[in-house]
C-alpha positions as CSV (number, residue, x, y, z in Angstrom):
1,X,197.3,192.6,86.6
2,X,200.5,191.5,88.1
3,X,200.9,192.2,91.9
4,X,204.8,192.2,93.4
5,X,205.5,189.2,95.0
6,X,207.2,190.2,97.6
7,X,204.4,192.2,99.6
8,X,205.4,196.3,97.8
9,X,201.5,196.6,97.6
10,X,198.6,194.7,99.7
11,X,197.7,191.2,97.8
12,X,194.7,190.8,95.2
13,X,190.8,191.4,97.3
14,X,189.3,187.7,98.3
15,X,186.0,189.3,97.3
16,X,187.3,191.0,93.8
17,X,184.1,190.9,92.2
18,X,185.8,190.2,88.7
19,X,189.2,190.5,89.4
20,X,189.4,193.1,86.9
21,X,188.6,196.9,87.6
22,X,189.6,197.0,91.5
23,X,192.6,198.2,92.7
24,X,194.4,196.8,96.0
25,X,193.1,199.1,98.4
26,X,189.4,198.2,97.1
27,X,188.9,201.0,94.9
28,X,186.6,201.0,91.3
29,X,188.4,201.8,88.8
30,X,186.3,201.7,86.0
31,X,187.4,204.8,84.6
32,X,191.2,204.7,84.5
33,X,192.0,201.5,85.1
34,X,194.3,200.8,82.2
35,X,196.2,204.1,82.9
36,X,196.5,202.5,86.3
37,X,197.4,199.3,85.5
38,X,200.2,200.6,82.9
39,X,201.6,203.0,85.5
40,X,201.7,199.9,88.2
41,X,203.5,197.8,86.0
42,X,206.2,199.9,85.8
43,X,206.4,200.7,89.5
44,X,206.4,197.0,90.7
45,X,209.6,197.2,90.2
46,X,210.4,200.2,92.3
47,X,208.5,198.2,94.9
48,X,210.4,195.5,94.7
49,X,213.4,196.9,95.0
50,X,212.4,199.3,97.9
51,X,210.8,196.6,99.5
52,X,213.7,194.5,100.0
53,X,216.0,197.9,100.7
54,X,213.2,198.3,103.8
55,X,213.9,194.8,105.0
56,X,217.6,195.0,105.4
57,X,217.2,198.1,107.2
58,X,214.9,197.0,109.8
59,X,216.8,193.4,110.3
60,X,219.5,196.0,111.2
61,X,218.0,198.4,113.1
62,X,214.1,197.5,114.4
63,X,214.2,200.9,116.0
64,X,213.0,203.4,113.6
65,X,215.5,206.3,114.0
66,X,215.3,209.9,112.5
67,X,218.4,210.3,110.3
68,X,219.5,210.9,106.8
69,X,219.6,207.4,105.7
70,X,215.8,206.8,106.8
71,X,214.4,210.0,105.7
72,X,216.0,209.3,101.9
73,X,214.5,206.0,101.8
74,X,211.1,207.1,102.8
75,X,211.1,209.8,100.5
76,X,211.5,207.1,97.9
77,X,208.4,205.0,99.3
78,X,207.7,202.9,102.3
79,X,206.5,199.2,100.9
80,X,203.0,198.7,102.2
81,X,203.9,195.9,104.3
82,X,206.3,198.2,106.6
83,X,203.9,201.6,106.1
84,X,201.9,201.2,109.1
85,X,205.1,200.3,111.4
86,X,207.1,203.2,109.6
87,X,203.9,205.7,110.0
88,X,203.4,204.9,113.8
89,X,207.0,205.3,114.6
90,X,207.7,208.4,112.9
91,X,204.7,210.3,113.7
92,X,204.8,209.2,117.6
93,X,201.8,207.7,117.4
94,X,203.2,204.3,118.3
95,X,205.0,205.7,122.0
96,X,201.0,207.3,122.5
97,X,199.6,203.8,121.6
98,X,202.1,202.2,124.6
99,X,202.0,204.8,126.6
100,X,198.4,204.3,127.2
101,X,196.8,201.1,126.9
102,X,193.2,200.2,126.6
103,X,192.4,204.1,126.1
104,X,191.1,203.9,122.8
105,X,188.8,200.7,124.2
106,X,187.8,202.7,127.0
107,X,186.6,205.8,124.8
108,X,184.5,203.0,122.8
109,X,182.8,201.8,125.9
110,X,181.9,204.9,127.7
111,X,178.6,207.0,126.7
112,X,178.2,208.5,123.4
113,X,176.9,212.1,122.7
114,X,174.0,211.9,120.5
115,X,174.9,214.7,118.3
116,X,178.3,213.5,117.6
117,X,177.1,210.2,116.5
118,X,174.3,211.4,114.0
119,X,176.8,213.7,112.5
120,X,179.2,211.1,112.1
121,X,176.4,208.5,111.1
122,X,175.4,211.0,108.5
123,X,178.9,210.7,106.7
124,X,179.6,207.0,107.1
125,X,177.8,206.1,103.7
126,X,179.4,208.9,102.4
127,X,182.7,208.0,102.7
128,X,184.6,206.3,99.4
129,X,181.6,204.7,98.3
130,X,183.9,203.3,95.1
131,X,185.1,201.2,97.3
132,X,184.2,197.6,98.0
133,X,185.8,197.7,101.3
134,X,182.9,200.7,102.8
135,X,179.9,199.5,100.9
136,X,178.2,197.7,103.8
137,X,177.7,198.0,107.4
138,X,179.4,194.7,107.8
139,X,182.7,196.0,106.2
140,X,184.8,198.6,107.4
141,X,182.6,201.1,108.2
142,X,181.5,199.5,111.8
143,X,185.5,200.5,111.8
144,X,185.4,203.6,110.5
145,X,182.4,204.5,113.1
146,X,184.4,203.5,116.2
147,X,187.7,205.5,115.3
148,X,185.8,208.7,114.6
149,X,183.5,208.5,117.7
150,X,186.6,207.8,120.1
151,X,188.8,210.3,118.9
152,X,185.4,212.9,118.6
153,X,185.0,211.9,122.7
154,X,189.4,211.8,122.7
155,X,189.3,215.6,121.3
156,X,186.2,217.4,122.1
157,X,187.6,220.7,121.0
158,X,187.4,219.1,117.2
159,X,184.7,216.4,117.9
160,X,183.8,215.2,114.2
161,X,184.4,217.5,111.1
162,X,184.0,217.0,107.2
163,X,186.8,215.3,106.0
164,X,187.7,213.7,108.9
165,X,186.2,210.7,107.6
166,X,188.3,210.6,104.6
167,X,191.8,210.5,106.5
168,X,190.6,208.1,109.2
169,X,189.5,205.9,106.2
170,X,192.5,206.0,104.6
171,X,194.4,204.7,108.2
172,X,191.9,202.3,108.6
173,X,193.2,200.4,104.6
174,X,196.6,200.8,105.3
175,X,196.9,199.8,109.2
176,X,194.0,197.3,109.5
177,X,193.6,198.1,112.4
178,X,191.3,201.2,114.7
179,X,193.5,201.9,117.8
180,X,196.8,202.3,115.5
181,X,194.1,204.4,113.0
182,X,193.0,206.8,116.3
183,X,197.1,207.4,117.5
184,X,197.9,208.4,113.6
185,X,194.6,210.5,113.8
186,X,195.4,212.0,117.0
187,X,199.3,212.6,115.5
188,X,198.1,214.5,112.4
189,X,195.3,216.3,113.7
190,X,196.0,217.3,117.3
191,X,200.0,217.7,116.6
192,X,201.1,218.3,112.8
193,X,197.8,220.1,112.0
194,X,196.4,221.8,114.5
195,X,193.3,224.4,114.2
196,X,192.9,222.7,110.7
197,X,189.7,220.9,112.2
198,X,188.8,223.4,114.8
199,X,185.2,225.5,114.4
200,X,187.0,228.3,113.3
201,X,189.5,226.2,111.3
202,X,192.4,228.9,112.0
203,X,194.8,226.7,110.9
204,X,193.1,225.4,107.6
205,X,193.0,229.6,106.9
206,X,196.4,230.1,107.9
207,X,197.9,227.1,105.8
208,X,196.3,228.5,102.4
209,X,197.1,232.1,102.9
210,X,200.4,230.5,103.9
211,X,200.5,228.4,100.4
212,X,199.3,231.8,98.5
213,X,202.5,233.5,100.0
214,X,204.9,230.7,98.9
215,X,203.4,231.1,95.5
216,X,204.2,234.6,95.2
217,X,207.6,233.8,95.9
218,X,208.0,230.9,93.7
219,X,205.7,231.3,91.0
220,X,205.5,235.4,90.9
221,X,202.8,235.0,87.8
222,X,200.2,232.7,89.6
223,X,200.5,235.2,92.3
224,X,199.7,238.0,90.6
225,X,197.0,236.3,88.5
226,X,195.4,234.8,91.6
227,X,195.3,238.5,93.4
228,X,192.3,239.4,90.7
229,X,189.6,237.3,92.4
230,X,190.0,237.3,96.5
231,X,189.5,234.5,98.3
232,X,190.1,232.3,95.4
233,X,192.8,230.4,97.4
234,X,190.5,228.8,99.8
235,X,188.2,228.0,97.3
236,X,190.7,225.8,95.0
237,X,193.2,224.5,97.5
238,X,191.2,224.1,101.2
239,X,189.9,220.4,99.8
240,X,193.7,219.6,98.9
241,X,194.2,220.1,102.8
242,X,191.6,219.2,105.0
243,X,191.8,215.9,103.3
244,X,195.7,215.6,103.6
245,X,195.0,215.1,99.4
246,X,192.8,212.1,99.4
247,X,190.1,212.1,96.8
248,X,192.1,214.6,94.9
249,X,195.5,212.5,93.9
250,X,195.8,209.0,93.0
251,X,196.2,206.7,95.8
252,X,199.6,205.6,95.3
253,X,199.9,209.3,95.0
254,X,198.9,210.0,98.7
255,X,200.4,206.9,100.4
256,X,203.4,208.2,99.2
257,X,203.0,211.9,100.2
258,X,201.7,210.5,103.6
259,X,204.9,208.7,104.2
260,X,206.8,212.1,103.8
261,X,204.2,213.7,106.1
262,X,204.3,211.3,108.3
263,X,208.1,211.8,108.8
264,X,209.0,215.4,107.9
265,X,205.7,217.2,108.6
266,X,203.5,219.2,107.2
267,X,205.5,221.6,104.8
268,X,205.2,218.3,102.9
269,X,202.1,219.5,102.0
270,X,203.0,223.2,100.6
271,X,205.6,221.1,98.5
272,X,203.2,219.0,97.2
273,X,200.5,222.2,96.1
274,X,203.8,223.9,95.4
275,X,204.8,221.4,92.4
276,X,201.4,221.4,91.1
277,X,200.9,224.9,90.9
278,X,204.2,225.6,89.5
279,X,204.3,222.3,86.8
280,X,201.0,223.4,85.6
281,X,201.4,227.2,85.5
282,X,201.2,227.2,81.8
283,X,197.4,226.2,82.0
284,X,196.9,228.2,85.0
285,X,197.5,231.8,83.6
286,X,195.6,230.6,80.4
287,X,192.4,231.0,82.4
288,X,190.4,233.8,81.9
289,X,187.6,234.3,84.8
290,X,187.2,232.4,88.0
291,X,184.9,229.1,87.1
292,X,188.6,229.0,84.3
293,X,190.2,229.0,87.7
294,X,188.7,226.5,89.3
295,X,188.3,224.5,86.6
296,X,192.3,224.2,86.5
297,X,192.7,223.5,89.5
298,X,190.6,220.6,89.8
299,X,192.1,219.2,86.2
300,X,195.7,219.7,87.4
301,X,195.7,217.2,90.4
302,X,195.1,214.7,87.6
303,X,196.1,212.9,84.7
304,X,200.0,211.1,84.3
305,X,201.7,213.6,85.8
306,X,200.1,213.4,89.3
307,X,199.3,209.5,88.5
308,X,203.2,208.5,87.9
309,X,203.5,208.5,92.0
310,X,207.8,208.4,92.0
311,X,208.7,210.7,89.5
312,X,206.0,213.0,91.4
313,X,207.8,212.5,94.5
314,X,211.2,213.0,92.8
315,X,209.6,216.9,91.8
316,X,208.1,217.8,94.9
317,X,211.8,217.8,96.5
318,X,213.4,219.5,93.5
319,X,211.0,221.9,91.8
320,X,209.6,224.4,94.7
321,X,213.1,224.7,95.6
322,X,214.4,225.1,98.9
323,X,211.3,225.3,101.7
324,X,212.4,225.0,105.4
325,X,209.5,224.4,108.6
326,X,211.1,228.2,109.6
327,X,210.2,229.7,106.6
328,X,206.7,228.0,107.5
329,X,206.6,228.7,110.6
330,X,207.3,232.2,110.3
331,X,204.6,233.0,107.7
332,X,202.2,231.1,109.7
333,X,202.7,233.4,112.2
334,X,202.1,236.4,110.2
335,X,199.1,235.0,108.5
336,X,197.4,233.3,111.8
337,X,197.7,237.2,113.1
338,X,196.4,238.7,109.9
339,X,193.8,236.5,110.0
340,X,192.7,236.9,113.7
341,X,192.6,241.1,113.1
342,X,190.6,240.7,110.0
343,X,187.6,238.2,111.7
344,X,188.4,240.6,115.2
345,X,187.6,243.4,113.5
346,X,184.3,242.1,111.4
347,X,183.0,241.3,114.9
């Protein structure tokens, strides 16, 4: 397969076992590989191009600045050489990083809890085991360890939950490196999505019923189907979000959504369920009980559509519509409340 020359994607693995059925990032892909390869040689070129777009712009200005011009081109894809720059600058992670030297060390070095340790042992062999990078205890997941333990001691409110190991996994490809991995970590969980990863994940809870709102608005029919079987949101969408979508869209998929989220926040993720629920609403309101339900929801994060990473990009800022963080904040408020009268009152 033909990589871009000019660094848009990491270079070809040392240790590709054949060369053939891996993609940069170490992933198998035995199954969809030519799909894969098909859909890369067309966006090579996009790479390319934005690549060499990203260079000019940082010649000009090192500083990574919030503005019009550097939100449009990272809504058409940070190159992989600049992502981990882009992502520490725009989440704050890198002014943490500075701010604080030797922290993350020093959270390595003191004593671990044994409870957090097991539990995070536990899911080290579980995490992306189709890819070459995590199959041994030589390769990253000595890395992978460290981050989670130090930002488990870092944040003891959240210590280690599920799906935790997923995101820190997917810092730890892109940045190559654990302390930048624990400030994006620490960005994402303690400031964009907070509650999300606490015991009584009040965020997670309040983000779908949030999402199941939106849908009423913008997809009236969904709505109303999805109102026959309560708590069917959390079922079908609470994956999508406690794992920021990894595991359930394409890579190239994610990196890209990741850049957004990075930069604009989380209503980048209600845009992204948004277009996916609203593209496939055809096949949703074909379904007929709830395993039909559920079924179509885990088909619809896949195939071409969710595969062809920068026309899905393009959709996600065109067909929900307009979506402003007030709009989210508000209903976050009114679900977060709802939420906490329900659970008061079971008790």
């Amino acid at each position: 397969m033909e990589r871009p020359a000019s660094g848009g994607l990491p270079r070809p693995l040392p240790h590709d076992p054949d060369g053939e059925r891996i993609d940069p990032y170490g992933f198998e892909r035995a199954h969809d590989y030519e799909s894969y390869k098909e859909m890369m040689n067309e966006y090579v070129a996009v790479l390319n191009r934005r690549s060499l777009r990203w260079s000019k712009l940082l010649q000009e200005s090192p500083h990574i600045e919030k503005n019009l011009t550097v939100k449009r081109y990272v809504r058409k894809g940070v190159p992989g050489e600049h992502r981990a720059r882009i992502w520490m600058a725009a989440s704050g992670a890198q002014e943490q990083l500075e701010s604080r030297p030797g922290y993350y060390r020093s959270l390595l070095a003191a004593r671990h809890q044994a409870p957090l340790t097991e539990t995070i042992h536990a899911d080290i062999h579980r995490t992306f085991p189709d890819n070459i990078l995590f199959k041994s205890e030589a390769s990253l997941q000595s890395s992978l360890f460290n981050v989670l333990v130090a930002y488990g001691h870092h944040n003891k409110a959240v210590g280690y939950c599920q799906g935790m190991n997923f995101i820190a996994g997917y810092l730890i490809i892109i940045t190559k490196d654990e302390e930048k991995s624990f400030w994006l970590m620490d960005a994402l969980l303690a400031k964009m999505l907070p509650d999300y990863y606490s015991p009584s994940m009040l965020g997670l809870k309040a983000d779908v019923e949030v999402l199941s709102e939106l849908v009423k608005m913008k997809s009236p029919a969904v709505g109303q189907l999805m109102a026959q079987y309560p708590g069917i949101w959390m079922l079908v969408v609470s994956r999508w979000f406690i794992c920021l979508y990894v595991d359930v869209l394409p890579i190239e998929t994610v990196l890209r959504v990741w850049d957004c989220l990075f930069y604009e926040g989380s209503k980048v993720l209600f845009r992204v369920a948004l277009t996916l629920i609203m593209h496939h609403q055809p096949e949703i309101l074909r379904a007929r009980s709830l395993p039909d339900v559920c079924q179509c929801f885990r088909q619809i994060t896949c195939g071409a559509f969710s595969l062809e990473c920068h026309s899905f990009m393009q959709r996600i800022f065109t067909e929900p519509g307009s979506l402003s963080m007030t709009t989210v904040h508000k209903l976050r408020e009114k679900c977060t409340k709802q939420i906490q009268e329900e659970e008061s009152g079971r008790s």
